[in-house]
C-alpha positions as CSV (number, residue, x, y, z in Angstrom):
1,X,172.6,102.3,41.7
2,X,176.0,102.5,42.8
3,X,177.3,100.9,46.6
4,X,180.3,100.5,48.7
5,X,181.7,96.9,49.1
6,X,184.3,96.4,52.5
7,X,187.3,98.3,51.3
8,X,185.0,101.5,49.9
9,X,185.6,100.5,46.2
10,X,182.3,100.9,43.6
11,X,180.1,98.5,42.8
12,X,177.5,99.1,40.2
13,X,174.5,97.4,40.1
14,X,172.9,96.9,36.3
15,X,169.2,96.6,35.8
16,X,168.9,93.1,36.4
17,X,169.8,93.2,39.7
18,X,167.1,96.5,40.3
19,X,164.3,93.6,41.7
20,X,166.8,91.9,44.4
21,X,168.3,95.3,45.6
22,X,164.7,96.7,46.3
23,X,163.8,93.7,48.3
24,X,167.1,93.6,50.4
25,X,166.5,97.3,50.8
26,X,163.0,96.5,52.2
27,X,164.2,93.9,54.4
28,X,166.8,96.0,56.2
29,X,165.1,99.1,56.5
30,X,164.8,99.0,60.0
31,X,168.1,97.1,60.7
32,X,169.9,99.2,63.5
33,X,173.6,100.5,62.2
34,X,175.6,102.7,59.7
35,X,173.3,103.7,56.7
36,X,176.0,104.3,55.0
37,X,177.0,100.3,55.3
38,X,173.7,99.7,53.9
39,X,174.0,100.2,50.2
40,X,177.2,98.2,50.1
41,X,175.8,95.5,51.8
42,X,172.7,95.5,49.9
43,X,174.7,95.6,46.3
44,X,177.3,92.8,47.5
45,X,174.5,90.6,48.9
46,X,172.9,91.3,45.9
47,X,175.9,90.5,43.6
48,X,176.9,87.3,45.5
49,X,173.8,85.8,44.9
50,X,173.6,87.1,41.1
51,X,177.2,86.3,40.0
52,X,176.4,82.8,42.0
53,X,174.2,81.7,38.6
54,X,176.1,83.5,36.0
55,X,178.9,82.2,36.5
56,X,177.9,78.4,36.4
57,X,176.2,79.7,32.8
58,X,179.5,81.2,31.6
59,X,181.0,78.0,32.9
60,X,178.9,75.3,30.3
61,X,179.0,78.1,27.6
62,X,182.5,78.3,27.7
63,X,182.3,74.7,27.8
64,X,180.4,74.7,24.6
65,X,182.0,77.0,22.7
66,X,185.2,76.0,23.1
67,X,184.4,72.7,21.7
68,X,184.8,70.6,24.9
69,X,181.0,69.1,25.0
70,X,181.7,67.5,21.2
71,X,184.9,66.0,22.1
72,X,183.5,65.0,25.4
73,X,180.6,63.5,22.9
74,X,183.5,61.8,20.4
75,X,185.3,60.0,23.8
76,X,181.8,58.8,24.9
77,X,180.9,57.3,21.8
78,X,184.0,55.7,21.2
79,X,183.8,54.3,25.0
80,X,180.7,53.2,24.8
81,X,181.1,51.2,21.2
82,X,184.2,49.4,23.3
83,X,182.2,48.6,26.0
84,X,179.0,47.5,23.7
85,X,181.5,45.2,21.4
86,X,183.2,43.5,24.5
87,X,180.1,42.6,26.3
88,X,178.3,41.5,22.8
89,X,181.8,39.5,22.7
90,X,181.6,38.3,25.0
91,X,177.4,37.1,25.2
92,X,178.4,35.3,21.8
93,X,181.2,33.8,22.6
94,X,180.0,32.7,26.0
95,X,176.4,32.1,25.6
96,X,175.9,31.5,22.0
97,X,174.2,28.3,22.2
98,X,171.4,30.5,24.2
99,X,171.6,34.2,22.7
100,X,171.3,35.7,19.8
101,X,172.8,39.4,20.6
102,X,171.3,42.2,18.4
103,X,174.2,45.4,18.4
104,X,172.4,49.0,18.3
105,X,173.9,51.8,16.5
106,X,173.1,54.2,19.3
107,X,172.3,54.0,23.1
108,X,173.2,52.0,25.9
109,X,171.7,48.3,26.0
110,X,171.5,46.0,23.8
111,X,169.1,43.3,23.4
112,X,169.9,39.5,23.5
113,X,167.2,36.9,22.5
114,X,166.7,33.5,23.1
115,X,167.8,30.2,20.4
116,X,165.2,28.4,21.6
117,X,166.9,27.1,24.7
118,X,164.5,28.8,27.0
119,X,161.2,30.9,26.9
120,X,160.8,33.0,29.8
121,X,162.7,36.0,30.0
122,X,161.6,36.8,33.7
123,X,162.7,33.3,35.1
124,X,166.4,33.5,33.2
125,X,165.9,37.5,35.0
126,X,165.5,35.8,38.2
127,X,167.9,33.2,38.2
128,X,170.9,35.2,36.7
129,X,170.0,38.0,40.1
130,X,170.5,34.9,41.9
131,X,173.6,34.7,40.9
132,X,174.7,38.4,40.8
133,X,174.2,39.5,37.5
134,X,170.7,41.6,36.5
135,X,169.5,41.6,32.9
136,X,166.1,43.3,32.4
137,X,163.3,41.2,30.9
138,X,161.4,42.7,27.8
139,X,157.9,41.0,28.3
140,X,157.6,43.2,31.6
141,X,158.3,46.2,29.3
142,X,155.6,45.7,26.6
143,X,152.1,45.6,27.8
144,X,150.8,44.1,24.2
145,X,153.6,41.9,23.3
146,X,153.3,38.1,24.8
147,X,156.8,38.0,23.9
148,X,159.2,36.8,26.8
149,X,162.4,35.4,25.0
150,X,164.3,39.1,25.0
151,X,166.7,40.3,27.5
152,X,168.1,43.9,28.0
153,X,171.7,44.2,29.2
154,X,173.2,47.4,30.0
155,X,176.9,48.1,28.4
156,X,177.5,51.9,29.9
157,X,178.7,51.2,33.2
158,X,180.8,47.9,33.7
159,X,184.4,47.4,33.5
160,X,185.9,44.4,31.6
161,X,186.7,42.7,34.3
162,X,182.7,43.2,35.8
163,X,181.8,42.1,31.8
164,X,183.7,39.3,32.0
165,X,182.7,38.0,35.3
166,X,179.1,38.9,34.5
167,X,179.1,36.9,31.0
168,X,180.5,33.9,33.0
169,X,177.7,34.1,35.2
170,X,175.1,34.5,32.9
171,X,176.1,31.3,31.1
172,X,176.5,29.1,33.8
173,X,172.7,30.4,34.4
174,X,172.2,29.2,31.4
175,X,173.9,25.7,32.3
176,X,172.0,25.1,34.8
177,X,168.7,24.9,33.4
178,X,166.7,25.6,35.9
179,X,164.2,27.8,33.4
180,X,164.7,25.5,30.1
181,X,162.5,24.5,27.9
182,X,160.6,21.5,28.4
183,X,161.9,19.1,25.5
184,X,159.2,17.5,23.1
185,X,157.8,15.0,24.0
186,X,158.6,12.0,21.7
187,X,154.8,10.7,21.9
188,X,153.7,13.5,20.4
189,X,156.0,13.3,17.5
190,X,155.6,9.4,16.8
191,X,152.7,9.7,15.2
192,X,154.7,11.2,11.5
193,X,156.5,8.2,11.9
């Protein structure tokens, strides 16, 4: 089908546009004005709407095949192993005494488990929000695990300067105590004695 766009050049409408055309055609049937109007109207509202998706498509396959999407992939993964190996840094050099950080290959948390200094991963949750800084507990994670001494911490989206005010944070949760672990009792131990 061919139409007339404003300034009377061709337009040619392929097969895939066949379905559209016949319902703006049905539509305006009994629209009052110049049927000769019609069929350019018809094709360009037809075209708009078409070329509208196609070219967003030609848009990320250009942006495929030119090899922008791996080298967008390389930057990534090189930004996110900086971020991941300042805040893991950071955790040790900070919080030490109270996390043992484990580094993943991939992703974008990483997991920090407790030394023994404290044993409930929702109350050290709580208290670092308290102070500003969220960590994730694991226990609320894992319906069949009674383990709560793991913490997920999220490396994609701060900046050093949010790491480094974060890690202070979290340790001086930590040096509060409010969560610790009870210590032994020594009348419990006596007794080897």
């Amino acid at each position: 089908m061919i139409g007339f766009d404003e300034i009377a050049a061709a337009i040619h409408c392929g097969s895939a546009l066949a379905k559209p055309l016949r319902r703006l055609r049905k539509e305006n049937a009994n629209t009052a004005g110049d049927p000769v109007d019609f069929p350019g109207r018809c094709c360009r509202d037809a075209i708009k709407h078409h070329f509208r998706n196609v070219s967003r498509q030609r848009v990320v396959a250009d942006f495929l095949n030119e090899g922008y999407f791996p080298a967008h992939l390389r930057r990534l993964r090189e930004r996110l192993r900086t971020s991941r190996d300042l805040l893991a840094g950071l955790l040790i050099e900070r919080a030490g005494e109270h996390l043992t950080v484990m580094l993943p290959d991939q992703g974008i948390n990483l997991t920090a488990c407790s030394t023994g200094t404290w044993d409930s991963d929702t109350a050290v949750s709580a208290a670092a929000l308290r102070k500003g800084v969220v960590v994730m507990p694991l226990s609320r994670m894992n319906v069949s695990s009674s383990d709560t001494t793991r913490l997920l911490l999220g490396f994609s989206g701060p900046s050093e300067e949010e790491a480094d005010s974060g890690t202070r944070l979290l340790t001086e949760t930590f040096n509060c105590g409010e969560f610790r672990k009870a210590p032994i009792k020594r009348q419990i131990c006596d007794w080897h004695l």
